[in-house]
C-alpha positions in Angstrom: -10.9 8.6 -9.7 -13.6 10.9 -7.9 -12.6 14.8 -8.2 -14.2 17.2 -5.4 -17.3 19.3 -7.4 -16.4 22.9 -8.1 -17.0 25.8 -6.3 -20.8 27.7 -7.4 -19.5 30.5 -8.9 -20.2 34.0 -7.4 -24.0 35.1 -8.8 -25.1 31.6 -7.6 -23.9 32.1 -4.4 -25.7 35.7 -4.1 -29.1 33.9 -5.6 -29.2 30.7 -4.0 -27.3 31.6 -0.7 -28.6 34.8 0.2 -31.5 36.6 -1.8 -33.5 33.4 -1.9 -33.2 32.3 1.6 -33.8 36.3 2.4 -37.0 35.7 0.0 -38.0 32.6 2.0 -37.5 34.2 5.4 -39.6 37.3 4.7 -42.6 35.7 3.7 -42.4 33.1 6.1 -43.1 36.2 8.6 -45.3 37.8 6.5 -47.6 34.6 6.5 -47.7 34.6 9.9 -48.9 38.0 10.0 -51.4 37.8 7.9 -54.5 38.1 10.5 -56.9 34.7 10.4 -59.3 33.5 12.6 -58.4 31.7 15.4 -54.8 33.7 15.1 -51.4 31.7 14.9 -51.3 27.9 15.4 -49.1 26.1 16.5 -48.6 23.9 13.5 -48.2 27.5 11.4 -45.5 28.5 13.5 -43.5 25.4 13.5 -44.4 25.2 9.9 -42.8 29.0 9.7 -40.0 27.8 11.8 -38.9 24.9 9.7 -38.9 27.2 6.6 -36.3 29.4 8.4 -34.5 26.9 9.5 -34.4 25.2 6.0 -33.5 28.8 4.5 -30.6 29.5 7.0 -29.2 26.3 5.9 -29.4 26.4 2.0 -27.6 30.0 2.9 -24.9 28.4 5.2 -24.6 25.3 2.1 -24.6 28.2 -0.4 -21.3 29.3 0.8 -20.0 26.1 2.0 -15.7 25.2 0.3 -17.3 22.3 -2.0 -20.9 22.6 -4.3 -23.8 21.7 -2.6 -27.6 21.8 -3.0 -28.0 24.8 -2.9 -30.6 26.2 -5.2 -33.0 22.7 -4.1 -32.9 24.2 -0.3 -33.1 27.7 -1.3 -36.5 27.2 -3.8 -38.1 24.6 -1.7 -38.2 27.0 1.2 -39.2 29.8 -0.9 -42.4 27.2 -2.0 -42.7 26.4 1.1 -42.9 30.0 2.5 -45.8 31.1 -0.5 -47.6 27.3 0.4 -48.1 29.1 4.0 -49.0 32.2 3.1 -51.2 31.0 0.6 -52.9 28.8 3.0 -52.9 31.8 5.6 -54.6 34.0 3.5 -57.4 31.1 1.7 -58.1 31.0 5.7 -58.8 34.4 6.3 -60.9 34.9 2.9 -65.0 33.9 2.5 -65.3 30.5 0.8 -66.7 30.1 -2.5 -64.9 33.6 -3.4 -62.5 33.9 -6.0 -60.2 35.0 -4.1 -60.5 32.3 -1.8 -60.2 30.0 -5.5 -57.2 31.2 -6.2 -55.3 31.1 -3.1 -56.1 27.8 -2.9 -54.6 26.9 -6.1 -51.8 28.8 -5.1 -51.4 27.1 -2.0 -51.7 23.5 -3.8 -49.7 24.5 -6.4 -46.4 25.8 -3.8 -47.0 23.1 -1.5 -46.3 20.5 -4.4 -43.3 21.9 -6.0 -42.1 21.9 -2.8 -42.6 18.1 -2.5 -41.2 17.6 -5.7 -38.0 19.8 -4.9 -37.7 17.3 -1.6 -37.7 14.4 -3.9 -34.8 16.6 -6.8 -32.9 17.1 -3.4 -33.1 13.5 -2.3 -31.8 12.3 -5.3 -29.0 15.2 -5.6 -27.5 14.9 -2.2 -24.7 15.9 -1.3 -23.3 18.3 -4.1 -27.0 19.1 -6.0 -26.1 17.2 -9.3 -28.1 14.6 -10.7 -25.4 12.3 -11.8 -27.0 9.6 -14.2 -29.9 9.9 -16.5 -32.2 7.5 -14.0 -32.0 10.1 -11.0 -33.1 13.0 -13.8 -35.9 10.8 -15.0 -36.8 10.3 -11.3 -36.4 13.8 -10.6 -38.8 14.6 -13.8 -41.3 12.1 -12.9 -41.8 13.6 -9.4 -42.1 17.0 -10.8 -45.1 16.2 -13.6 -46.8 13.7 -10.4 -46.6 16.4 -7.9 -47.7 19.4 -10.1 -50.5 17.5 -12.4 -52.0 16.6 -9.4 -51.8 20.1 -7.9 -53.3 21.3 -11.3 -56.3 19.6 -10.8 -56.9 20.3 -7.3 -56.0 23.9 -8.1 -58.6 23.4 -10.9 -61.4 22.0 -8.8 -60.5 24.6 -6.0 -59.7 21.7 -3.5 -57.3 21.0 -1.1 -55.8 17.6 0.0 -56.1 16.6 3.3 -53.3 17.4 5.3 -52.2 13.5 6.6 -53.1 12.4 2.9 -50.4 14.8 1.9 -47.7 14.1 4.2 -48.2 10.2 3.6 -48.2 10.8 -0.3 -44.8 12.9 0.3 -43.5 9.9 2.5 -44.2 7.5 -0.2 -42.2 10.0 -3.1 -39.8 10.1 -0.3 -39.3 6.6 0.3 -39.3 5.7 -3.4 -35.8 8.0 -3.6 -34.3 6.4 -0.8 -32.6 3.5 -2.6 -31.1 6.4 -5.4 -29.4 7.7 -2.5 -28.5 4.6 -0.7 -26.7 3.9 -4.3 -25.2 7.0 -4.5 -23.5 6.8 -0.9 -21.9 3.3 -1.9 -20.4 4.7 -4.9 -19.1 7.6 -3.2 -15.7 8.6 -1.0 -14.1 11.0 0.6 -15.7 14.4 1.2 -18.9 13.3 -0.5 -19.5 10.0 1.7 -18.6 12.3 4.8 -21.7 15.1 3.8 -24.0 11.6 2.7 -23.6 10.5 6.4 -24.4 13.9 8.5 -27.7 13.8 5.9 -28.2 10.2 7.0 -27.7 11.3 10.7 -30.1 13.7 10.7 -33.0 12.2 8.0 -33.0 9.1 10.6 -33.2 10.8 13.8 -35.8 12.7 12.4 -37.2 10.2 11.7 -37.2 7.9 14.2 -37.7 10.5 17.1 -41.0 11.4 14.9 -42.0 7.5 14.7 -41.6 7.4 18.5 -43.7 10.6 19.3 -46.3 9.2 17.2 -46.4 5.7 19.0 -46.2 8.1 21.8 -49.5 9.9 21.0 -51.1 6.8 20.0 -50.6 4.8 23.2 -51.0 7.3 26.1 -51.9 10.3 24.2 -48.8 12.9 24.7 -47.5 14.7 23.4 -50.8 16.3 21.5 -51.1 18.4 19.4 -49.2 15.4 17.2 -48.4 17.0 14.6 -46.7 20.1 14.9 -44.1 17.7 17.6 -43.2 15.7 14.8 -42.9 18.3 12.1 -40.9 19.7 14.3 -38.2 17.4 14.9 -37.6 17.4 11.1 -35.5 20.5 11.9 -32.7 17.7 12.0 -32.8 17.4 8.7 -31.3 20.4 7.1 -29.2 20.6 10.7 -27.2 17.4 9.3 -27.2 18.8 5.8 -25.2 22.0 7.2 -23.0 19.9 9.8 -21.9 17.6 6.7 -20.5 20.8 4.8 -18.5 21.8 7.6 -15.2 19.9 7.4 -13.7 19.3 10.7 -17.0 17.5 11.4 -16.9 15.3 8.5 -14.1 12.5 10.1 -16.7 11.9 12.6 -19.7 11.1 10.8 -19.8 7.4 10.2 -19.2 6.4 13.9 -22.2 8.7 14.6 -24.4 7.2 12.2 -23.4 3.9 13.0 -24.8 4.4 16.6 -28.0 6.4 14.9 -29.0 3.6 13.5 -28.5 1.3 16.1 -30.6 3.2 18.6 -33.0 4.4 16.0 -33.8 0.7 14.9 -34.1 0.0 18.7 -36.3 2.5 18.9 -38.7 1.6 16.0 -38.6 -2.3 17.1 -39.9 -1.3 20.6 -42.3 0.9 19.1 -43.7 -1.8 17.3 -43.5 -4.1 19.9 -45.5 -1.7 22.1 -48.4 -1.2 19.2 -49.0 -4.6 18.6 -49.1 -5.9 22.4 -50.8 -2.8 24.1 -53.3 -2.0 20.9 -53.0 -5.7 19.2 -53.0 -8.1 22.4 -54.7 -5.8 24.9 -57.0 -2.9 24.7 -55.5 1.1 24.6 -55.7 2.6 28.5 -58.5 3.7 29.7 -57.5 6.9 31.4 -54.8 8.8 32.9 -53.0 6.5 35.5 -53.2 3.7 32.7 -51.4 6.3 30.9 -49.4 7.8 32.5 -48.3 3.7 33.8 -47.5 3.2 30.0 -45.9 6.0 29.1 -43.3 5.2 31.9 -42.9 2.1 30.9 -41.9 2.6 27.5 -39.0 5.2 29.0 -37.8 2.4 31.0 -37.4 0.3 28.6 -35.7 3.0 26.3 -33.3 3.7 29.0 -32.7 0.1 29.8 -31.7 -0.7 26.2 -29.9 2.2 25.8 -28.0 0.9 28.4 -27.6 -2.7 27.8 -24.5 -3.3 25.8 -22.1 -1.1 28.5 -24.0 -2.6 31.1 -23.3 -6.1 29.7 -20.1 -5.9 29.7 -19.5 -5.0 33.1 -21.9 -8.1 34.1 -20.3 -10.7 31.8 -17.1 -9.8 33.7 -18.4 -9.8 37.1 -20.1 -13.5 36.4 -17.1 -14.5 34.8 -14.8 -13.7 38.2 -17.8 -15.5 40.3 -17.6 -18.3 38.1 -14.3 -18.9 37.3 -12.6 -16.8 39.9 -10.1 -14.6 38.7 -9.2 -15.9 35.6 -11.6 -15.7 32.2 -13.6 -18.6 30.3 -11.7 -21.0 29.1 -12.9 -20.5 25.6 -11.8 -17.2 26.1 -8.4 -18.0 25.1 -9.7 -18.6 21.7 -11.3 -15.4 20.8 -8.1 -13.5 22.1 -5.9 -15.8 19.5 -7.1 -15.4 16.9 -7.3 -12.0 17.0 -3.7 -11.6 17.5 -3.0 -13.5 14.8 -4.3 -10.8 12.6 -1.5 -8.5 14.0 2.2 -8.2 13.2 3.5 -10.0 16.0 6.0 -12.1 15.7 5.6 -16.3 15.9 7.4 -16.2 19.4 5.7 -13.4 20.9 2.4 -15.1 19.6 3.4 -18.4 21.0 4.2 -16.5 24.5 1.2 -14.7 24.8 -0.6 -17.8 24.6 0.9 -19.9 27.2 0.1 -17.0 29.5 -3.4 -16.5 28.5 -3.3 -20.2 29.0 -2.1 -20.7 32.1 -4.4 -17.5 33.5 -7.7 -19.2 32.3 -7.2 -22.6 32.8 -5.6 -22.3 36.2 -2.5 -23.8 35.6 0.6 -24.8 36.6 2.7 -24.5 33.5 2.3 -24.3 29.8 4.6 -25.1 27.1 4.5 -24.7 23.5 7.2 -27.2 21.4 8.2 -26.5 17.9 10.2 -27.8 15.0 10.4 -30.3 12.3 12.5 -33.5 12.0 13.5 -35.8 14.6 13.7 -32.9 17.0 11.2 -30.6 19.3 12.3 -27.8 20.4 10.5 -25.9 23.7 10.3 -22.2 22.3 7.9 -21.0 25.5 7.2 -21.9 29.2 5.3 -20.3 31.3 7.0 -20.5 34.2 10.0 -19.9 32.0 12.0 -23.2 32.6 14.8 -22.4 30.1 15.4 -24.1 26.8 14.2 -27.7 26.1 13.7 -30.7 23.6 12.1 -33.6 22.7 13.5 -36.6 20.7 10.1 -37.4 18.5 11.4 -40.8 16.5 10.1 -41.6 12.8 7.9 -44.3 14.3 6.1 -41.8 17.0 5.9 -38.9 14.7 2.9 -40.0 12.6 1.3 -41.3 15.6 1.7 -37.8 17.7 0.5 -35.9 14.5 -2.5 -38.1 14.4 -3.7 -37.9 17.9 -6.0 -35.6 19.4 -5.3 -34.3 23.4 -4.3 -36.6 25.3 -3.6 -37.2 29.1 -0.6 -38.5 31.6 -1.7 -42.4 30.0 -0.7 -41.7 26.4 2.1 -39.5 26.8 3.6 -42.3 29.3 4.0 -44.5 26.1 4.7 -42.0 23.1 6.1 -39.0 25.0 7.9 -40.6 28.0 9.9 -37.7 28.8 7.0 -35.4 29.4 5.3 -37.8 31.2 8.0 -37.6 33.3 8.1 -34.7 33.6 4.8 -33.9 34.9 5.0 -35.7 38.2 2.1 -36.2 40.7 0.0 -33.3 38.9 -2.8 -33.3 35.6 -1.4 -33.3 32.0 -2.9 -32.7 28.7 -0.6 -32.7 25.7 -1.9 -31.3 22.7 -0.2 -32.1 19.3 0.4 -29.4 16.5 -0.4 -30.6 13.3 -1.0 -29.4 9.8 -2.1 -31.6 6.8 -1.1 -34.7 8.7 2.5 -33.4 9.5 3.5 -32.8 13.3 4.6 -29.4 13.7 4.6 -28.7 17.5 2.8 -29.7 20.9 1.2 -27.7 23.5 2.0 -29.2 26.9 -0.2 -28.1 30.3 -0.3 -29.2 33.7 -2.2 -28.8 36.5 -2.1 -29.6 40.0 -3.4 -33.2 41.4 -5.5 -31.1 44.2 -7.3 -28.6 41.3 -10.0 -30.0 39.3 -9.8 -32.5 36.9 -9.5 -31.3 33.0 -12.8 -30.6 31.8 -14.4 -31.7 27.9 -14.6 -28.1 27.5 -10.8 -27.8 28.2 -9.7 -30.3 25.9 -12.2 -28.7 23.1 -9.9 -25.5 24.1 -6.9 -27.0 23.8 -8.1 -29.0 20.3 -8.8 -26.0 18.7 -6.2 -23.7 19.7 -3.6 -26.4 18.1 -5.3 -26.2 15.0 -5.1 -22.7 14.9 -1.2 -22.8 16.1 -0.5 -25.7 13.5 -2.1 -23.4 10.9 0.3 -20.0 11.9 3.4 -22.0 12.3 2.6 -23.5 8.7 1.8 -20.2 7.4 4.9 -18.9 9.0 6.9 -21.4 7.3 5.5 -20.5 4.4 6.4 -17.5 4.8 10.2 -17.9 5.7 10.5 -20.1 2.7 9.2 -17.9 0.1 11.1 -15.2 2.1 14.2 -17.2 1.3 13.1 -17.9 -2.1 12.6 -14.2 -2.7 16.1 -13.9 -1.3 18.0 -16.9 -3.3 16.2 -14.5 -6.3 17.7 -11.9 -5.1 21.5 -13.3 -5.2 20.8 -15.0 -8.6 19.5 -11.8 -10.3 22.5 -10.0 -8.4 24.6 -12.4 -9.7 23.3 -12.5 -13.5 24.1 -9.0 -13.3 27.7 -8.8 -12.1 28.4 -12.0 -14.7 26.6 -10.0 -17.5 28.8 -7.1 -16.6 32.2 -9.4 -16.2 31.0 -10.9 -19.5 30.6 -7.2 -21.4 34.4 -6.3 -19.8 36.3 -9.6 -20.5 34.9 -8.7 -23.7 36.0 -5.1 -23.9 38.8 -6.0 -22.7 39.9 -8.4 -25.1 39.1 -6.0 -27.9 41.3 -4.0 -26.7 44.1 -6.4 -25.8 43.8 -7.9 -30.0 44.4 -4.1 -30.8 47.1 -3.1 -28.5 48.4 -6.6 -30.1 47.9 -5.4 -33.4 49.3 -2.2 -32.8 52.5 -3.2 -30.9 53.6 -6.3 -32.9 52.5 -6.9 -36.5 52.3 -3.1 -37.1 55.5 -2.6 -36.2 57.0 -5.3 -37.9 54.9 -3.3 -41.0 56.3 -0.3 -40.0 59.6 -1.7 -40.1 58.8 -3.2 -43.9 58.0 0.2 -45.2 61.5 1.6 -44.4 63.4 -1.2 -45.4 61.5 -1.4 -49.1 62.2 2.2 -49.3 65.8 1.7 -48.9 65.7 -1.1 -50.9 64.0 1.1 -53.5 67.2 3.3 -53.6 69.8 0.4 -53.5 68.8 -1.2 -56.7 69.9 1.4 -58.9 73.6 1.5 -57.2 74.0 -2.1 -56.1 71.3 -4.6 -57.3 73.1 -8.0 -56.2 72.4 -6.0 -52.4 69.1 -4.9 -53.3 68.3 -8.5 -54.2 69.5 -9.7 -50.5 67.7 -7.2 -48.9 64.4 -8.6 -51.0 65.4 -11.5 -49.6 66.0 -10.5 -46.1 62.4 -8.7 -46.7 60.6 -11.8 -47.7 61.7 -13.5 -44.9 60.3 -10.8 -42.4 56.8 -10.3 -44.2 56.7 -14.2 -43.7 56.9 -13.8 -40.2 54.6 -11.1 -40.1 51.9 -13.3 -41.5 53.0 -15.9 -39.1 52.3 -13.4 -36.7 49.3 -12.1 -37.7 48.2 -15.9 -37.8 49.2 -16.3 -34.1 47.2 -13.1 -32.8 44.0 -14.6 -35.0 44.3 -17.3 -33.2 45.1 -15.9 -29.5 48.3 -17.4 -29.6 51.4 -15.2 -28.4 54.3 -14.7 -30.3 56.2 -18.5 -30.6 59.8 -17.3 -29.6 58.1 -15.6 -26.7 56.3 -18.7 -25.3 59.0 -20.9 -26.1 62.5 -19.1 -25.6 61.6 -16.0 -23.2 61.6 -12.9 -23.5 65.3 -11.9 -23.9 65.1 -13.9 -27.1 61.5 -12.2 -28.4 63.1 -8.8 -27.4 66.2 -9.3 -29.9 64.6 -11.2 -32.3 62.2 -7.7 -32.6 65.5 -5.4 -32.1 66.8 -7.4 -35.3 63.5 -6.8 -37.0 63.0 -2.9 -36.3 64.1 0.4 -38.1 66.5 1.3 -36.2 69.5 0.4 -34.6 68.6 -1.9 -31.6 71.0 -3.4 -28.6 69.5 -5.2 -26.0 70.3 -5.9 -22.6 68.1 -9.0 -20.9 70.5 -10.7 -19.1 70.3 -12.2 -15.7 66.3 -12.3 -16.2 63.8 -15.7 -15.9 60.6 -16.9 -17.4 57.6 -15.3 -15.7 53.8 -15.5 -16.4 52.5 -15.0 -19.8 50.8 -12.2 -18.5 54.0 -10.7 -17.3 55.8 -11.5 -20.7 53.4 -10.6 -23.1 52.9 -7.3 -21.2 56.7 -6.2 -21.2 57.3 -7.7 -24.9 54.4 -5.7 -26.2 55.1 -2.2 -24.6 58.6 -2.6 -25.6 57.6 -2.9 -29.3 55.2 0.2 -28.7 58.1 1.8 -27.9 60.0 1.0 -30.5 57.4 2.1 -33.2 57.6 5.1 -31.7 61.7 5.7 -31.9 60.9 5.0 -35.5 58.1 7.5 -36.2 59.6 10.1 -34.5 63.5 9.4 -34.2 64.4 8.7 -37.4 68.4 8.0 -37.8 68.6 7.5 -33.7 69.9 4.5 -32.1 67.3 2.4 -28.9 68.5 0.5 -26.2 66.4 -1.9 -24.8 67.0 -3.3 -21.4 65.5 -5.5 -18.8 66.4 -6.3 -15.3 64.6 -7.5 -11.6 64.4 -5.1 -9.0 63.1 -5.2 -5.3 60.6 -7.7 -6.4 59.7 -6.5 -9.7 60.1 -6.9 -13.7 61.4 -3.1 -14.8 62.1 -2.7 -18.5 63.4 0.2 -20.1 63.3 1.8 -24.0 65.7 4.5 -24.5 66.7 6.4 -27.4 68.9 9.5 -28.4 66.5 11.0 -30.9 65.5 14.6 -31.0 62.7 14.2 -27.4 59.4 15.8 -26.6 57.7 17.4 -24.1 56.0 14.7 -21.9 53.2 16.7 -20.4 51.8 18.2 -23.7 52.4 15.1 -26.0 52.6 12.1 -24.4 49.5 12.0 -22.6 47.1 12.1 -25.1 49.3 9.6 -27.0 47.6 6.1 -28.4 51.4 4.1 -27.6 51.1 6.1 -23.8 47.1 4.6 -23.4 47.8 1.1 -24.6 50.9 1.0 -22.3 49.3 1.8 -19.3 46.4 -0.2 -20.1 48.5 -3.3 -20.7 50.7 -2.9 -17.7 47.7 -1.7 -15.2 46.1 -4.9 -15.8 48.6 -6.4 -14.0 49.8 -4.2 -11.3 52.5 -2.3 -13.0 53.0 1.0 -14.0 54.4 3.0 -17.0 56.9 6.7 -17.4 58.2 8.5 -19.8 60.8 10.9 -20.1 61.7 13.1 -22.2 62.8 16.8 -23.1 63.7 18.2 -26.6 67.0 17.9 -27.2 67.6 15.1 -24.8 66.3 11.8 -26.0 63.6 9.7 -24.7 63.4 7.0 -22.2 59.8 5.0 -21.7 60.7 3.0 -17.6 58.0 0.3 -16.9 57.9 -1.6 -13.6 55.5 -5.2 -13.1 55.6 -6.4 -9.9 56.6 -10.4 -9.1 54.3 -11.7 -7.1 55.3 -14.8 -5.2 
């Protein structure tokens, strides 16, 4: 990415912006000082003028916000200054003396390395950096030509004729040209912005100097030639200051776009001129013929300056004699298709051309049909005539799609009901098609009295429904891959809901094979423990009851595998599933630590949601009379209730307090869980000293 050049730092800016253009000023005055023959010229004092002008601008660059070329403005001035005060004073001095010598040399030698700086700052523009090793080699080369040649003049104490100079310097300059022209395509922002004030003023230099010149040539004004065209090189550094100011940077490249438009005008007239007035004819002979020519090249300036407003306005006004009111049929065209570029929508496009239709065709109506199938629907009319079809048969619908415009004849045999329609008056029907397949029809009438449709008008009408069969296609397009994008959409959406469902069925079934584990086979563990411990100290005092309780104990770890087996599998508890859960509840009552009475009568089968729910948080609860109420006695009860399942697990152990204990319990967590799943809801309570009861409630839902 392009980052703005920095900032010259303060001692450039001091050198470069002000001592050196000071420098350049100074001596620029003191050359024309300097008494010689004949006294100031004009070409010395628009030579001297130029300098200062060049000067004030490598001083207004020197401090511009980004870097600039400073230090080429700044030194080529400075040569230029000591190349005309050189010159000044070789004038004044006796030839042949050595003083005379060696301002001459000096003169040759300034006036070069000012060339050659011209050439550095060609290349450099716009921010005085020579950005690839082909512009420094360029720069080098045009440093060594200029000032080896300038040596040997200096040498032989010659001078170089003043127009062999400045055409040598055009030629250097020329040769840079396409560096620059590279470095503006490769350049954006800020940097194109300055490129194209330099542009603006190296071409109207330029071409205001090409068109004195012709000037001069043909009628011979203005004269002397060249200090007016020197002159007008002021433009130069003028655009090389207006490019570092910013809020003139935006409007730039519409400027130079009408610079060059005029300034190539301007050089193909002036060679148009030479090669008819001095090629064809012979130069004029005196003033009048002059004076007849010169006036004739400012009219024709001024008449092609004004051409493209002016034919406009003339295009229109033949167009209304021709036509009347209305525009050129083909007219209808150009406007299309550059709406088409917009974002408009399909029926505000389709409207805006049945009124550009009807207004340049002179009708009486226009209608656009559109749709697919055995159907066409009318989607504008201008007049609007309210909606519409057309019944367009599998027979026809090749046929339509095939045919080009067509008149009242055709339509009476394939489109009957727009024939119809039309009456005593001109129709054309133009089908809308796209890769053979009939998309539409544009339908237009015109009154019997008006005149007939023209080849021109069916051409119209031809080629706007190729260019609506192509948007409505594209439109399609558009609204399917819209709804493509869409269906995506809904499929990714619901990819990632079923990926979430899948991770909580999952989760959730974890947790339900633990709160299974936890509430049933643990318990019945639980409930092994104790009873081998008291078996332990039965055998000493009673074996033959020690050896029933083994029994009894055997049994029980036999249907704790069983259970175990059943929970592997998924499979609730048998007696559950088969006999209720009255009979699961006493069947675990028999089975647990404690003492357990339960109460379940009056109560149905339910949902094995519902059972399995109430069965298991029962069990939790009685794990937990027998961790923490050793010696107490549980009731268990169930009952229905205003629509709901409620189950109850009381005990007359030594309680808790509810808020700081029960809360954080693992029994409380599975419990609610269990029961939330399904709409119920879960409470303990408790206080020490007072027992505990566990209330669950599951709604019935009918």
């Amino acid at each position: 990415m392009h980052q703005p050049a920095a900032r010259p730092g303060a001692a450039r800016r001091l050198v470069a912006g002000v001592l050196l253009p000071l420098a350049a000023v100074a001596l620029s005055v003191a050359a024309l000082l300097i008494p010689v023959p004949g006294g100031i010229s004009t070409t010395a004092a628009v030579t001297a003028g130029l300098i200062i002008a060049w000067a004030v601008s490598g001083a207004a660059t020197g401090w511009a916000r980004e870097r600039t070329p400073q230090w080429q403005q700044a030194t080529g001035a400075v040569a230029a200054a000591v190349a005309l005060g050189a010159g000044r004073v070789a004038s004044r001095l006796a030839s042949g003396s050595a003083g005379h010598h060696a301002a001459i040399a000096a003169c040759v030698l300034a006036a070069a390395l000012m060339a050659a700086i011209s050439v550095h700052l060609l290349l450099a523009v716009p921010d005085g950096r020579l950005t690839s090793s082909g512009r420094r080699i360029g720069a080098g080369l045009g440093y060594v030509a200029f000032l080896a040649g300038a040596v040997v003049l200096a040498l032989a104490g010659r001078q170089v004729p003043a127009y062999a100079g400045v055409l040598i310097w055009s030629v250097a300059l020329l040769l840079a040209l396409p560096a620059a022209r590279l470095r503006y395509e490769g350049s954006a922002g800020r940097d194109r912005e300055r490129l194209q004030w330099a542009a603006i003023g190296l071409v109207v230099a330029g071409s205001v100097a090409l068109s004195v010149t012709v000037l001069s040539l043909l009628v011979g004004w203005p004269a002397p030639l060249p200090p007016v065209a020197a002159g007008f090189t002021v433009l130069i550094p003028l655009g090389l200051a207006a490019g570092d100011v910013p809020r003139l940077g935006p409007r730039g490249g519409r400027l130079l776009v009408q610079v060059l438009a005029i300034a190539g005008f301007a050089a193909t007239v002036a060679v148009i001129y030479l090669v008819v007035v001095l090629g064809l004819g012979r130069p004029p002979g005196d003033s009048a013929d002059r004076q007849l020519l010169g006036l004739s090249m400012i009219a024709a300036a001024v008449a092609a300056i004004s051409f493209a407003p002016a034919r406009e306005r003339l295009t229109d006004w033949a167009t209304r004699r021709v036509f009347g009111a209305r525009q050129a049929p083909d007219e209808v065209l150009r406007t299309f298709g550059s709406r088409m570029t917009r974002a408009i929508s399909m029926d505000e496009l389709l409207l805006q051309l049945a009124e550009s239709l009807r207004k340049t065709m002179a009708l009486t109506s226009a209608e656009v049909y559109t749709g697919m199938g055995d159907v066409l629907e009318r989607t504008v009319a201008v007049p609007d005539t309210g909606p519409g079809s057309l019944i367009v048969g599998d027979r026809e619908r090749p046929i339509i799609a095939r045919a080009g415009v067509s008149g009242h004849a055709w339509a009476s045999v394939w489109l009957p009901a727009v024939a119809s329609a039309d009456g005593s008056g001109q129709l054309r029907v133009a089908p809308v098609s796209h890769a053979g397949e009939l998309l539409g029809l544009i339908v237009v009438r015109r009154s019997g009295a008006a005149d007939p449709f023209s080849s021109e008008d069916d051409r119209v009408l031809t080629e706007l429904a190729r260019q609506v069969g192509l948007a409505l296609h594209n439109a399609r397009l558009d609204t399917a891959l819209q709804t493509m994008l869409d269906e995506l959409r809904k499929q990714a959406d619901e990819l990632r809901r079923s990926r979430a469902r899948i991770v909580a069925s999952a989760d959730a079934e974890r947790r339900r094979v633990e709160r299974d584990l936890h509430d049933g086979a643990q318990q019945h563990l639980v409930a092994l423990a104790v009873n081998l411990r008291l078996a332990r100290d039965v055998v000493p005092d009673d074996p033959s009851a020690a050896a029933a309780m083994l029994d009894q104990l055997a049994e029980e770890v036999r249907a704790t595998i069983q259970e175990l087996r059943d929970l592997a599998h998924g499979i609730y508890p048998p007696l559950l599933a088969d006999s209720g859960l009255g009979e699961a509840l006493r069947a675990a009552g028999r089975r647990a630590a404690l003492p357990v009475t339960v109460s379940a009568d009056g109560i149905g089968r339910y949902g094995l949601e519902i059972e399995s729910a109430v069965y298991f948080c029962c069990l939790e609860a009685l794990q937990n009379a027998a961790k923490h109420a050793a010696g107490a006695s549980v009731e268990v009860r169930v009952w229905e209730s205003s629509g709901g399942l409620l189950f109850s697990v009381s005990d007359d152990g030594p309680g808790f307090e509810v808020a700081h204990a029960v809360r954080g319990g693992h029994g409380y967590v599975n419990m609610a869980d269990r029961l939330g799943a399904i709409g119920g809801t879960i409470r303990w309570e408790s206080a020490p000293g007072q027992g505990t009861r566990v209330l669950g409630s599951v709604p019935l839902l009918s």
